[in-house]
BABA-477311 format. One record per residue (C-alpha): residue number from 1; residue in three letters; x, y, z. Coordinates in pm, whole numbers. Example, Ala and Ser with C-alpha at 12.3 -4.5 7.8 and 13.67 -1.06 7.14 Angstrom:
2
<pt><n>1</n><res>ALA</res><x>1230</x><y>-450</y><z>780</z></pt>
<pt><n>2</n><res>SER</res><x>1367</x><y>-106</y><z>714</z></pt>
end
This chain:
295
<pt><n>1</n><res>UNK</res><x>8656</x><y>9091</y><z>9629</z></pt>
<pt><n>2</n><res>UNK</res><x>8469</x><y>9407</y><z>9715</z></pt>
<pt><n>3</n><res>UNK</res><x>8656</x><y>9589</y><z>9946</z></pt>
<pt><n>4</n><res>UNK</res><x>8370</x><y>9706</y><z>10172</z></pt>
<pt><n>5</n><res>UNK</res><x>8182</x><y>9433</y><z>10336</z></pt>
<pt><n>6</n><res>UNK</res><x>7868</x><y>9587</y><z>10350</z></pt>
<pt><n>7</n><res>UNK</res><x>7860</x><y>9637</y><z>10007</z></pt>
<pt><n>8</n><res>UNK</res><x>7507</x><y>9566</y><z>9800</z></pt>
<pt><n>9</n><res>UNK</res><x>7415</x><y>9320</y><z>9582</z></pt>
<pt><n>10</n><res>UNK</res><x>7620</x><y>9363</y><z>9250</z></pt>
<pt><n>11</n><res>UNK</res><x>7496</x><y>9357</y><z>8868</z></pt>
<pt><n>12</n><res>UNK</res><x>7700</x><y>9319</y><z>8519</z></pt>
<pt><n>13</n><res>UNK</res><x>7732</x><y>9637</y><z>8289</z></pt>
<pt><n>14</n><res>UNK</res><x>8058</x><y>9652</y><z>8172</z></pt>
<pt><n>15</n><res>UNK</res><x>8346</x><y>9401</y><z>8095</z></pt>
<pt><n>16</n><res>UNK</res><x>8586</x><y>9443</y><z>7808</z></pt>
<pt><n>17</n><res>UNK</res><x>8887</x><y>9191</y><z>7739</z></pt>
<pt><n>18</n><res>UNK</res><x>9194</x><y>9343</y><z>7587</z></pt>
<pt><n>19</n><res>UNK</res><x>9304</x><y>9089</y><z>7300</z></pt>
<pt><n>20</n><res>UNK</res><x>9610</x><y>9058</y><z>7251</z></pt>
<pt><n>21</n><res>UNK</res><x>9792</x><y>9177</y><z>7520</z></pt>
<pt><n>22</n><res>UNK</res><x>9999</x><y>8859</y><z>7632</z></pt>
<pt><n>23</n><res>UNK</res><x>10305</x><y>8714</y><z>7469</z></pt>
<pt><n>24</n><res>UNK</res><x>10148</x><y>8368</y><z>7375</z></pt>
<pt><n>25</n><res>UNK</res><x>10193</x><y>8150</y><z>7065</z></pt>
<pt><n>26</n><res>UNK</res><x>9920</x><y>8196</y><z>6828</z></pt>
<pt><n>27</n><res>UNK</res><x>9647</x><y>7938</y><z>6870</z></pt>
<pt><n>28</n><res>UNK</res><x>9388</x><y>8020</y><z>6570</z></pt>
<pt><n>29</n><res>UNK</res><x>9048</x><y>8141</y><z>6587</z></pt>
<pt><n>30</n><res>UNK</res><x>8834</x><y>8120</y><z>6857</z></pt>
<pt><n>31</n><res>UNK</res><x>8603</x><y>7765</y><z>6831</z></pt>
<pt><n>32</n><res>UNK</res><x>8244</x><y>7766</y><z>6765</z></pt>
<pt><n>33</n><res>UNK</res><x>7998</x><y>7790</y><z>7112</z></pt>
<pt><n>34</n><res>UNK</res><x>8088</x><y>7561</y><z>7328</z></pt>
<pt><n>35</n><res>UNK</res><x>7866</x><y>7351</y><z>7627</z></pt>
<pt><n>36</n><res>UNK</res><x>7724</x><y>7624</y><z>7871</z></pt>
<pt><n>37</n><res>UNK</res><x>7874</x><y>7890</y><z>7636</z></pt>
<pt><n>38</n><res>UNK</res><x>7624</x><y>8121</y><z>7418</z></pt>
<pt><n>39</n><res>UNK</res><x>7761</x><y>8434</y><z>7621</z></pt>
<pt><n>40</n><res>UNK</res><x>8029</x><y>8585</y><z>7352</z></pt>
<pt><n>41</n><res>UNK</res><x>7880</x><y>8874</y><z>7360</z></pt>
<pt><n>42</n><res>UNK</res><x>8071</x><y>8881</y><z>7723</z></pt>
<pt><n>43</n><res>UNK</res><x>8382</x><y>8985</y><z>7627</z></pt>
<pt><n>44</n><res>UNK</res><x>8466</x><y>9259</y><z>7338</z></pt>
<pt><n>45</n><res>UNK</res><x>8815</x><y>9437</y><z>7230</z></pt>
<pt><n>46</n><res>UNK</res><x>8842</x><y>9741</y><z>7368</z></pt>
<pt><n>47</n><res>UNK</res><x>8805</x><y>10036</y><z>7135</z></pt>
<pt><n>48</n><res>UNK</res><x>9119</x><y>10268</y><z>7102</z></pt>
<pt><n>49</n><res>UNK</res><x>8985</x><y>10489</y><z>7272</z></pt>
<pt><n>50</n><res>UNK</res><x>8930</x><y>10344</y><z>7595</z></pt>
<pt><n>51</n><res>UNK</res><x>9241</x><y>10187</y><z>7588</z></pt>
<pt><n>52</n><res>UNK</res><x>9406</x><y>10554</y><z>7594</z></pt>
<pt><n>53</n><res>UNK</res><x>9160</x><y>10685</y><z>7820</z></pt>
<pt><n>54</n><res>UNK</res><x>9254</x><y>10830</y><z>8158</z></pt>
<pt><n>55</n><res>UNK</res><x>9162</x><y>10598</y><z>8417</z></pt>
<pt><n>56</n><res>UNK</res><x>9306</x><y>10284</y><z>8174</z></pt>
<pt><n>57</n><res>UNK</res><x>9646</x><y>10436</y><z>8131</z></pt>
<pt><n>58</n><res>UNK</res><x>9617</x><y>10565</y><z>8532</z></pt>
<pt><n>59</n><res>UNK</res><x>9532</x><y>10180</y><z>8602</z></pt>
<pt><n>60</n><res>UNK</res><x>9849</x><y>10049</y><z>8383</z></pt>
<pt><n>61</n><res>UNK</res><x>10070</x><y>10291</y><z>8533</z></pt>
<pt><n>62</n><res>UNK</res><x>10003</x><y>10202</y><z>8865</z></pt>
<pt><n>63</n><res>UNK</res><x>10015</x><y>9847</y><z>8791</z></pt>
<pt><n>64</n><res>UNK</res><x>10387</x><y>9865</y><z>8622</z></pt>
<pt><n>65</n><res>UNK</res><x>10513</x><y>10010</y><z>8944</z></pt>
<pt><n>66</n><res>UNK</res><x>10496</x><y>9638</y><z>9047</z></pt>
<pt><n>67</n><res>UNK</res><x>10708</x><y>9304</y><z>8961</z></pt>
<pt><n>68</n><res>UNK</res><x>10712</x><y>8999</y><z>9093</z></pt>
<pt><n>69</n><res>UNK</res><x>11004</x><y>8795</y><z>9241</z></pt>
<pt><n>70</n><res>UNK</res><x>10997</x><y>8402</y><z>9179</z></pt>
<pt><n>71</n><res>UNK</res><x>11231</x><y>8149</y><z>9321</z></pt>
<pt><n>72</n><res>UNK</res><x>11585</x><y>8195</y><z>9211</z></pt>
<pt><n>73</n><res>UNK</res><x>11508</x><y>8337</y><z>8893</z></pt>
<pt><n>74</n><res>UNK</res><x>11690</x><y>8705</y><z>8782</z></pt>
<pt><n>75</n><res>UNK</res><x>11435</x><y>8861</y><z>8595</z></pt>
<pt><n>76</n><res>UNK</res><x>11102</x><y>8976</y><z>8784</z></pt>
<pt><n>77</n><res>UNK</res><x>10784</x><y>8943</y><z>8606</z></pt>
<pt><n>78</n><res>UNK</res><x>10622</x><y>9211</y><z>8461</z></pt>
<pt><n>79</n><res>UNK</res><x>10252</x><y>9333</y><z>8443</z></pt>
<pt><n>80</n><res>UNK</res><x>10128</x><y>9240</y><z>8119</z></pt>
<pt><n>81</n><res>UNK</res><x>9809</x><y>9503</y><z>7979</z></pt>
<pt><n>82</n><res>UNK</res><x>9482</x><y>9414</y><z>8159</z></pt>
<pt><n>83</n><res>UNK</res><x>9305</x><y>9130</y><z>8044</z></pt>
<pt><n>84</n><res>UNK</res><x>8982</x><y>9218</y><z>8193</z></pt>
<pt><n>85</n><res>UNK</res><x>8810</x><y>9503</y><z>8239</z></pt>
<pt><n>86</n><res>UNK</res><x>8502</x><y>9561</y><z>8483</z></pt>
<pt><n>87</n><res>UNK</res><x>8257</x><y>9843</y><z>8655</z></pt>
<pt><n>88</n><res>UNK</res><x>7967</x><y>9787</y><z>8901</z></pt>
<pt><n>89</n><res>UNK</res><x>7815</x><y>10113</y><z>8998</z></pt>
<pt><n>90</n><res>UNK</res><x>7570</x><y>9935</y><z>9187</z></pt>
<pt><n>91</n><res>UNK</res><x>7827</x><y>9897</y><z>9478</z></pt>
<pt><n>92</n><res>UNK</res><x>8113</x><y>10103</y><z>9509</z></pt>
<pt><n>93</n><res>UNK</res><x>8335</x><y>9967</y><z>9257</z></pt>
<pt><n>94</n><res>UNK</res><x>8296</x><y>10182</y><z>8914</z></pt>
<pt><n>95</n><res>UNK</res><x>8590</x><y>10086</y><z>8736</z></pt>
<pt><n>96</n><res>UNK</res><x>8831</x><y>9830</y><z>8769</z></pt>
<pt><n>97</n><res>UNK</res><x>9100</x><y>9534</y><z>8553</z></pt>
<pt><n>98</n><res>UNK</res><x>9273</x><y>9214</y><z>8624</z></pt>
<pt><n>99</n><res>UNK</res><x>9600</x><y>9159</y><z>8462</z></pt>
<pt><n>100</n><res>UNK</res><x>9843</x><y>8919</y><z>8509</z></pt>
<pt><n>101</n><res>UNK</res><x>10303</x><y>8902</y><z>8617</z></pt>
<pt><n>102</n><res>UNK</res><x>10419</x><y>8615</y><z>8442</z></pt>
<pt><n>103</n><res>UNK</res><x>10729</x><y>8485</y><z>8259</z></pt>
<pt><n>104</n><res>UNK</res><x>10757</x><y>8520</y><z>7887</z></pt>
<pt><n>105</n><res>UNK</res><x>10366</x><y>8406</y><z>7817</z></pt>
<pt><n>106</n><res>UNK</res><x>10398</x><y>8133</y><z>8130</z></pt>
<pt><n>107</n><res>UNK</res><x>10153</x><y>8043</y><z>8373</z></pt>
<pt><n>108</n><res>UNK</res><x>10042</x><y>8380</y><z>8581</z></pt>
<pt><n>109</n><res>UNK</res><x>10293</x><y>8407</y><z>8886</z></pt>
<pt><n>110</n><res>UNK</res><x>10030</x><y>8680</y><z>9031</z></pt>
<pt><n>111</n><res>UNK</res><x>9688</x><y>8784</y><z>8959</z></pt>
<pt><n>112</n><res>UNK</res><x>9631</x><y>9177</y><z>9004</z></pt>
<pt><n>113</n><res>UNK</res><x>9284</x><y>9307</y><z>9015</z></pt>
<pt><n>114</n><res>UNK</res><x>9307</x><y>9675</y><z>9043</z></pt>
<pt><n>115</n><res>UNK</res><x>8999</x><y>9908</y><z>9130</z></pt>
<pt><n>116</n><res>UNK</res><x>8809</x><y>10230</y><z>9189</z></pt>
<pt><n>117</n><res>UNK</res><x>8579</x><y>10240</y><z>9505</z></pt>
<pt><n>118</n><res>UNK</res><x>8541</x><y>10640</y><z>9548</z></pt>
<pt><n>119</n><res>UNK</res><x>8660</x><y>10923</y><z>9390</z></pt>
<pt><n>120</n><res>UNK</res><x>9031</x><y>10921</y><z>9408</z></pt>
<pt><n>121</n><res>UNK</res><x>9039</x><y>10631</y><z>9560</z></pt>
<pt><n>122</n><res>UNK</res><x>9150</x><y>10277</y><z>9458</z></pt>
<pt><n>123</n><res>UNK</res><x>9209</x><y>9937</y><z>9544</z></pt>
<pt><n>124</n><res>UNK</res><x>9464</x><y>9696</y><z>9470</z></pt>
<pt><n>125</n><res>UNK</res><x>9419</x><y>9306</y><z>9541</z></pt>
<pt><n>126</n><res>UNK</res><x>9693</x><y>9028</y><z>9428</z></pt>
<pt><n>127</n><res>UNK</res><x>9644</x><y>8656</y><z>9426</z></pt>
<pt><n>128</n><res>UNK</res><x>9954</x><y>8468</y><z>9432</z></pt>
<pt><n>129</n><res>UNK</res><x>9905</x><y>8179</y><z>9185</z></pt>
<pt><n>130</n><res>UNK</res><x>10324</x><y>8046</y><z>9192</z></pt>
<pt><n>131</n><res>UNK</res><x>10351</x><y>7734</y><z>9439</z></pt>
<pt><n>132</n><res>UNK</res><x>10635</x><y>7900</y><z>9647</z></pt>
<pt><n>133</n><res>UNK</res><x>10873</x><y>8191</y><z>9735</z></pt>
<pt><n>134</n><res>UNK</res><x>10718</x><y>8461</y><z>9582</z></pt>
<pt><n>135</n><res>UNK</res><x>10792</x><y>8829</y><z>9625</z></pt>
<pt><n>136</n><res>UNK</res><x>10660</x><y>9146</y><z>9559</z></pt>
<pt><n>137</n><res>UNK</res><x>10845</x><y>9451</y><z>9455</z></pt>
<pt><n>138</n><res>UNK</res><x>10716</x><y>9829</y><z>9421</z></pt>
<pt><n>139</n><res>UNK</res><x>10944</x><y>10055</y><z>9260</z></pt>
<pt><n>140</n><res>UNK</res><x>11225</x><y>9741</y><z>9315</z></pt>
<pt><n>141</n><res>UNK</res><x>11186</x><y>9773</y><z>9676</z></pt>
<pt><n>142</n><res>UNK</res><x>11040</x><y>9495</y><z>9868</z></pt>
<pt><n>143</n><res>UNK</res><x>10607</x><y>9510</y><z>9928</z></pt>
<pt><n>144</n><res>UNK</res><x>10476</x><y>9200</y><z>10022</z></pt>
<pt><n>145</n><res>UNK</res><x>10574</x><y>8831</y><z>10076</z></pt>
<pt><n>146</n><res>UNK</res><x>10304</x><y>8604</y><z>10120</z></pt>
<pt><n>147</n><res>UNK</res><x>10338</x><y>8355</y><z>10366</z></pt>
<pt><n>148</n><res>UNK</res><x>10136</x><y>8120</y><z>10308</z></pt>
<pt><n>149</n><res>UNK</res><x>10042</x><y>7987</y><z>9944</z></pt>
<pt><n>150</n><res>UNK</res><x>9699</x><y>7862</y><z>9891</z></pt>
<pt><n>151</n><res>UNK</res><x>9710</x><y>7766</y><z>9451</z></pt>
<pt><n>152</n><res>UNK</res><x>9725</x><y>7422</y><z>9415</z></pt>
<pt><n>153</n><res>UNK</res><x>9707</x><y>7178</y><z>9100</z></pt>
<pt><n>154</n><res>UNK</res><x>9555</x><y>6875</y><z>9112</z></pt>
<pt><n>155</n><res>UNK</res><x>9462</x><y>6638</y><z>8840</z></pt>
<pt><n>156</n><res>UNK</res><x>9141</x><y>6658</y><z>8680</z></pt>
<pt><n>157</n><res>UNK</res><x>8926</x><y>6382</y><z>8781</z></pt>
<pt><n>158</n><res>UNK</res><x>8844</x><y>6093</y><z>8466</z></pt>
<pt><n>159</n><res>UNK</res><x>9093</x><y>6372</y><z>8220</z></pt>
<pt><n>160</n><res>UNK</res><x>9060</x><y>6353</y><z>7871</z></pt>
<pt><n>161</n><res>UNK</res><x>9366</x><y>6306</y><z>7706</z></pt>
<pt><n>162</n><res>UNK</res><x>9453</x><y>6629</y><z>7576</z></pt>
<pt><n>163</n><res>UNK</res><x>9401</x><y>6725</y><z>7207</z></pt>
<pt><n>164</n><res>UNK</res><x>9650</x><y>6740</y><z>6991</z></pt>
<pt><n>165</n><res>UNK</res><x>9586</x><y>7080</y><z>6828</z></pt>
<pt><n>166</n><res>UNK</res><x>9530</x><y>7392</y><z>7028</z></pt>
<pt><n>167</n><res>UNK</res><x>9172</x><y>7464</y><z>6866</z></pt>
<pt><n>168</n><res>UNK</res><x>9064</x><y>7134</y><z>7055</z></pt>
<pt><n>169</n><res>UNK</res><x>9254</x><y>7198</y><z>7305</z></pt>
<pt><n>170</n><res>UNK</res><x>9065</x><y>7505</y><z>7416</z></pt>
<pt><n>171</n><res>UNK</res><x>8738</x><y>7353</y><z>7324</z></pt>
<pt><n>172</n><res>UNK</res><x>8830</x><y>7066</y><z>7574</z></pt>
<pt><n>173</n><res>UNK</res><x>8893</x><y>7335</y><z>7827</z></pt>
<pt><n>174</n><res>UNK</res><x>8579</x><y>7519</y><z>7780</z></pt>
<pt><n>175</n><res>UNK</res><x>8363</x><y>7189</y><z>7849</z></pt>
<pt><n>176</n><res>UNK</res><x>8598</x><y>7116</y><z>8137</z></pt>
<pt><n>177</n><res>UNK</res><x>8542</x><y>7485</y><z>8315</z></pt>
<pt><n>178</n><res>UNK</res><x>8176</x><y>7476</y><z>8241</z></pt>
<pt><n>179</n><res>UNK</res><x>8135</x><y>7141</y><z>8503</z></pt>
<pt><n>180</n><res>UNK</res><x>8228</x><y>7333</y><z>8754</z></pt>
<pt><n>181</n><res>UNK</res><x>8067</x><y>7560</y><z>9036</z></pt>
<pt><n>182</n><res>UNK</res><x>8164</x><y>7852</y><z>9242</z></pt>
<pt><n>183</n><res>UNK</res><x>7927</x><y>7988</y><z>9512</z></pt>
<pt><n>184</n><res>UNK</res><x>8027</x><y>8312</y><z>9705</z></pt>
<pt><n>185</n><res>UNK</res><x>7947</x><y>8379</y><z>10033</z></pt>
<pt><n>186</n><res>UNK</res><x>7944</x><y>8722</y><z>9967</z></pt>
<pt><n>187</n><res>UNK</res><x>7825</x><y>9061</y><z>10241</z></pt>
<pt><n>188</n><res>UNK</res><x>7943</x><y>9202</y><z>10566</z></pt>
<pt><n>189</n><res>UNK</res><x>7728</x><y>9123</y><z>10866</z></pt>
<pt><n>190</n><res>UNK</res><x>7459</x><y>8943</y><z>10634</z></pt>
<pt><n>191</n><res>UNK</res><x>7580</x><y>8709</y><z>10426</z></pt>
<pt><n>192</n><res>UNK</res><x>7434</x><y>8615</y><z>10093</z></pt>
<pt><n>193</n><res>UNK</res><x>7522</x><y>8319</y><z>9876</z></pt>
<pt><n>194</n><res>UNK</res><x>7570</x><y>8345</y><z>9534</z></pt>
<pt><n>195</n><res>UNK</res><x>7599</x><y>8130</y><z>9252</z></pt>
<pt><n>196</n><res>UNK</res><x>7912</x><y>8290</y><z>9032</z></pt>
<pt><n>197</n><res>UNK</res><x>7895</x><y>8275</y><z>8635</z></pt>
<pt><n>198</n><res>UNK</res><x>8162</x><y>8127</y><z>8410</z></pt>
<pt><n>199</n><res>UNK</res><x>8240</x><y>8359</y><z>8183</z></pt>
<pt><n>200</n><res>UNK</res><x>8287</x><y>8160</y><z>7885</z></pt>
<pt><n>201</n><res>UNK</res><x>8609</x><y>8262</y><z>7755</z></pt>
<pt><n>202</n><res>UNK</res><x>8948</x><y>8243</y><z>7884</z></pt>
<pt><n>203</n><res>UNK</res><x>9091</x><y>8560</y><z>7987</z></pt>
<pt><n>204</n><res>UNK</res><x>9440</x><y>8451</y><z>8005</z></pt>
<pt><n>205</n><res>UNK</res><x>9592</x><y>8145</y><z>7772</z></pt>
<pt><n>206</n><res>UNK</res><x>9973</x><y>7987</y><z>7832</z></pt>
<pt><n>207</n><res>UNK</res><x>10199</x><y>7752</y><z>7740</z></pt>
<pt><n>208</n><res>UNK</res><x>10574</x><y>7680</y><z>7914</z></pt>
<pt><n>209</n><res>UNK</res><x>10809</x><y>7395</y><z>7690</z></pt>
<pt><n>210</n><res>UNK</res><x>10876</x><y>7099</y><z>7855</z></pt>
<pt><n>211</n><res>UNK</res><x>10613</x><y>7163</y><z>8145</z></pt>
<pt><n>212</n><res>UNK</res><x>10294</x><y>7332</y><z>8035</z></pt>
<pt><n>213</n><res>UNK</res><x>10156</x><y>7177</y><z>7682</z></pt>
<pt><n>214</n><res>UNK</res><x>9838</x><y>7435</y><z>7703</z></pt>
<pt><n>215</n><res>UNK</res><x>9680</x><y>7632</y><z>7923</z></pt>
<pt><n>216</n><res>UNK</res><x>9386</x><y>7856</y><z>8009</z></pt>
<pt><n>217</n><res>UNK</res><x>9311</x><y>8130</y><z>8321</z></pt>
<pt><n>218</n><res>UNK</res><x>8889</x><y>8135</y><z>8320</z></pt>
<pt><n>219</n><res>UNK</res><x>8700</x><y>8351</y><z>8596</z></pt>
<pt><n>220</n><res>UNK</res><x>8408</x><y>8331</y><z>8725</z></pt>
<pt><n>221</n><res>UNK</res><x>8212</x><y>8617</y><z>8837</z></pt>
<pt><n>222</n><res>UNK</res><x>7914</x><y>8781</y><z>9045</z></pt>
<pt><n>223</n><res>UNK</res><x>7775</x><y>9004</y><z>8764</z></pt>
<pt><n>224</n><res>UNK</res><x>8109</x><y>9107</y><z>8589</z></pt>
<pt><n>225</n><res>UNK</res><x>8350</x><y>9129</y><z>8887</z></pt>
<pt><n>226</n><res>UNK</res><x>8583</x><y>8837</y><z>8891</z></pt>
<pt><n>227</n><res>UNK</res><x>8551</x><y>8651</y><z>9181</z></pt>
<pt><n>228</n><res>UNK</res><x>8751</x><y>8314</y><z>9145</z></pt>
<pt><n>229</n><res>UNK</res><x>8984</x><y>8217</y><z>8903</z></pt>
<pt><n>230</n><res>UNK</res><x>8987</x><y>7888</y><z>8739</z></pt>
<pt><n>231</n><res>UNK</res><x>9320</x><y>7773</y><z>8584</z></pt>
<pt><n>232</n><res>UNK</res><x>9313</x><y>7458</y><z>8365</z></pt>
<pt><n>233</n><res>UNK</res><x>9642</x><y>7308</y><z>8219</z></pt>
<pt><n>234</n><res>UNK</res><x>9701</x><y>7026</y><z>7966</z></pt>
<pt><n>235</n><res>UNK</res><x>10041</x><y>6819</y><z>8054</z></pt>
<pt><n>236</n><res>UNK</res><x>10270</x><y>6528</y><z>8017</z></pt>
<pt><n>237</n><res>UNK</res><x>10503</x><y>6322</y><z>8287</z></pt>
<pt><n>238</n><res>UNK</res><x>10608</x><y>5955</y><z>8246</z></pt>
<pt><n>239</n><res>UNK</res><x>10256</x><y>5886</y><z>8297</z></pt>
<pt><n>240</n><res>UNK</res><x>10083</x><y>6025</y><z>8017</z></pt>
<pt><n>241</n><res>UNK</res><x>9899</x><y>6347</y><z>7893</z></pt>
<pt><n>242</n><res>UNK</res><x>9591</x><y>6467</y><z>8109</z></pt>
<pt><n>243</n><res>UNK</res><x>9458</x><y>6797</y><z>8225</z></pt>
<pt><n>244</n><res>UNK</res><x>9472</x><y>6906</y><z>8571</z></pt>
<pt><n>245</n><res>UNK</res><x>9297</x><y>7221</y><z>8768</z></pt>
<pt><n>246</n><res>UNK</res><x>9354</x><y>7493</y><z>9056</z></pt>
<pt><n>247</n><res>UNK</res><x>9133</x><y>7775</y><z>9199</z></pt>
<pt><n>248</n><res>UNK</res><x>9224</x><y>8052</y><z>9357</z></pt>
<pt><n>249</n><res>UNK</res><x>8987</x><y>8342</y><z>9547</z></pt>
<pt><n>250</n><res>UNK</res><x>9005</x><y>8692</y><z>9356</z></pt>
<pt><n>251</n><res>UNK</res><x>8812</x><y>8795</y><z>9674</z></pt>
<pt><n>252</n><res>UNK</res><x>8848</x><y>8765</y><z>10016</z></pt>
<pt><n>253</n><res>UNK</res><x>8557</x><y>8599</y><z>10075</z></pt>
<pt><n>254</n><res>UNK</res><x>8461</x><y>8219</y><z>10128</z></pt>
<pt><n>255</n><res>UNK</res><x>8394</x><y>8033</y><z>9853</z></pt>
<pt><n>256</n><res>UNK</res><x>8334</x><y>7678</y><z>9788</z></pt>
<pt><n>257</n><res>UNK</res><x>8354</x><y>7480</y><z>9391</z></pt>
<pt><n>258</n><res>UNK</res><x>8222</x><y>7172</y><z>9285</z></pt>
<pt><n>259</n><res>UNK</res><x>8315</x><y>6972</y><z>8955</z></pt>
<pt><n>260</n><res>UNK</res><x>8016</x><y>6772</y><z>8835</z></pt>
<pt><n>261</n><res>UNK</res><x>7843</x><y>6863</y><z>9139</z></pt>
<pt><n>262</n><res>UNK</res><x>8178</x><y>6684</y><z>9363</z></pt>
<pt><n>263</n><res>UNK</res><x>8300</x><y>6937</y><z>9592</z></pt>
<pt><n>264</n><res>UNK</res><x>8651</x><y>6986</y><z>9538</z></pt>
<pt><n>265</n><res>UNK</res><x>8820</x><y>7310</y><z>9713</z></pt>
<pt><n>266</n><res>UNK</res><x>8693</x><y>7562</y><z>9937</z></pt>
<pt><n>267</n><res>UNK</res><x>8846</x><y>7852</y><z>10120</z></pt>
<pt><n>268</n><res>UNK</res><x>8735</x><y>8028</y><z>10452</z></pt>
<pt><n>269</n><res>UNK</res><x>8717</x><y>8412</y><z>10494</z></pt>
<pt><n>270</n><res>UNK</res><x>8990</x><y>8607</y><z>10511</z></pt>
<pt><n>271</n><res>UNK</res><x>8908</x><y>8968</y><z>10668</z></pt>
<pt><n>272</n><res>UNK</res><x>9228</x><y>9085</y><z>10660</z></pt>
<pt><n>273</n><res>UNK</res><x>9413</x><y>9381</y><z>10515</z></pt>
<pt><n>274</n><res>UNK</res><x>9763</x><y>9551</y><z>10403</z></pt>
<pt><n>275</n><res>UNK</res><x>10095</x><y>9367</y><z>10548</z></pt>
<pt><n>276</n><res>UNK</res><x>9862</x><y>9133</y><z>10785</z></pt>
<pt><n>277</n><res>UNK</res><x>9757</x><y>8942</y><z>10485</z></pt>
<pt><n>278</n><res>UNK</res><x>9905</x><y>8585</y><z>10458</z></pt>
<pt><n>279</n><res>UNK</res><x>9789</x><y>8400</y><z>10142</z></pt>
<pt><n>280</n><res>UNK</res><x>9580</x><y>8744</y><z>9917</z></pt>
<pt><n>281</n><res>UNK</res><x>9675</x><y>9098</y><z>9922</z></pt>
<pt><n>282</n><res>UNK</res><x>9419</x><y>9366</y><z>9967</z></pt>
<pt><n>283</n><res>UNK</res><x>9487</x><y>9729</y><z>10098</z></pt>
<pt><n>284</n><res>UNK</res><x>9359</x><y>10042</y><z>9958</z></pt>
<pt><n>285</n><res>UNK</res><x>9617</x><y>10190</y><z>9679</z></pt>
<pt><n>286</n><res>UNK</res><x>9897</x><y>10422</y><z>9838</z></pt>
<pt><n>287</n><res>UNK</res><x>9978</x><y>10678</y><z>9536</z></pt>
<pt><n>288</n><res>UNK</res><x>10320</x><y>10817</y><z>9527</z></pt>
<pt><n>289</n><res>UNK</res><x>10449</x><y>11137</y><z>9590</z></pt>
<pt><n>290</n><res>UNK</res><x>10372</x><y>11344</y><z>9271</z></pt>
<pt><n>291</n><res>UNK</res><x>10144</x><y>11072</y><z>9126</z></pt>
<pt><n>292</n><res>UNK</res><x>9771</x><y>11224</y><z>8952</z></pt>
<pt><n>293</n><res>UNK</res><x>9482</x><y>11017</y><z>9067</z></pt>
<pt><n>294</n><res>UNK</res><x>9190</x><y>11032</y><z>8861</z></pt>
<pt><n>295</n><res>UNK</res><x>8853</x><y>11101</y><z>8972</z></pt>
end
């Protein structure tokens, strides 16, 4: 989402994955192109430098400040480093990450995308992606409890049975995102649809035993900034193995997806802000007393 409405139209020029920043069991080397791939060149590590740079280690402080309550469960979960890195100086966001709160390398309990929009000034948006009773905590004091929650699985329409190594695995996942379709209705008082791109890696890969056998957070974006996330999940029950799919807005505007041109979920605009919001966080970033702010 770009917090002001009347933003322009926005173009790619920066987006930088940090590998390996999330406590997942090694699944090999990545897998040769896959259908509607061709677009590596998408997503590069991060040299050491920028990952010690101001703004990044601003960003990740400001991030850890936050955990995230789930059910009954003791222990919060805890910001892992950004896995995606954006800027759109075209608009008024120039710098900007996603990162994910989850349990011990488990499906995301919250999506963060944190952002500059002025000098000094930043954003911070959180999509809830847990099915229930979800809190979050700032400095271990209550923040925000959603009220309403808005990720939902359902299974994948003809699945393939899931591979039975990994490296297939995420193969079958790449050919599985690319059928679908995400088209923003993105502006303020004029609205402008756009078709959002796949970016053709995963930005985010699980696994929980006993429940989750693989899976794989993809977003799609308008130019580099994510939009809507796509999470895609290999499992068993008594029925058998199959994959199954939920999307979830990283904006706070409408969108609508299709799978092999099928609509399958949409979600209206939500032009709401701070403790009003119901379902997706967004509210400028309060800093706290004593806290530096970069420029």
């Amino acid at each position: 989402m770009r917090f002001n409405p009347d933003a322009g139209r926005r173009f790619a020029v920066l987006i930088v994955l940090v590998a390996g920043t999330v406590a997942v069991p090694s699944r090999g080397e990545d897998p040769p192109a896959g259908k509607g791939d061709g677009k590596r060149a998408d997503i590069a590590p991060p040299t050491k430098e920028e990952l010690l740079e101001e703004r990044m280690l601003f960003m990740k402080s400001a991030l850890s400040q936050y955990t995230v309550k789930t059910g009954d469960r003791q222990e919060p979960a805890k910001v892992a480093d950004p896995c995606l890195r954006f800027t759109n100086p075209l608009t008024d966001v120039t710098d900007g990450v996603i990162a994910i709160y989850a349990h011990n390398g488990g499906r995301p309990a919250v999506l963060v995308q944190f952002f500059r929009n002025a000098p000094k000034s930043w954003v911070n948006e959180f999509a809830v992606i847990a099915p229930a009773d979800v809190s979050i905590l700032r400095s271990g004091r209550p923040f925000w409890k959603p009220s309403e929650y808005i990720c939902k699985f359902t299974d994948l329409p003809a699945s393939p049975v899931p591979a039975a190594k990994p490296l297939q695995r995420l193969v079958q996942m790449r050919n599985i995102a690319a059928d679908f379709a995400v088209v923003d209705h993105f502006g303020g008082e004029e609205i402008t649809k756009y078709d959002l791109r796949l970016l053709a890696q995963p930005v985010y890969r699980y696994a929980e035993e006993g429940k989750i056998l693989d899976g794989c957070l993809f977003e799609f974006v308008l130019g580099t900034n994510p939009e809507c996330s796509l999470l895609l999940e290999a499992y068993r029950d008594e029925t058998g193995s199959r994959f199954r799919f939920a999307l979830s807005p990283v904006t706070i505007y409408e969108l609508e997806a299709r799978y092999k041109d099928v609509p399958v979920w949409s979600i209206e605009r939500r032009i709401v802000f701070g403790n009003a919001c119901r379902s997706y966080y967004a509210m400028g970033y309060i800093p706290r007393a004593g806290e530096t702010v970069p420029e």
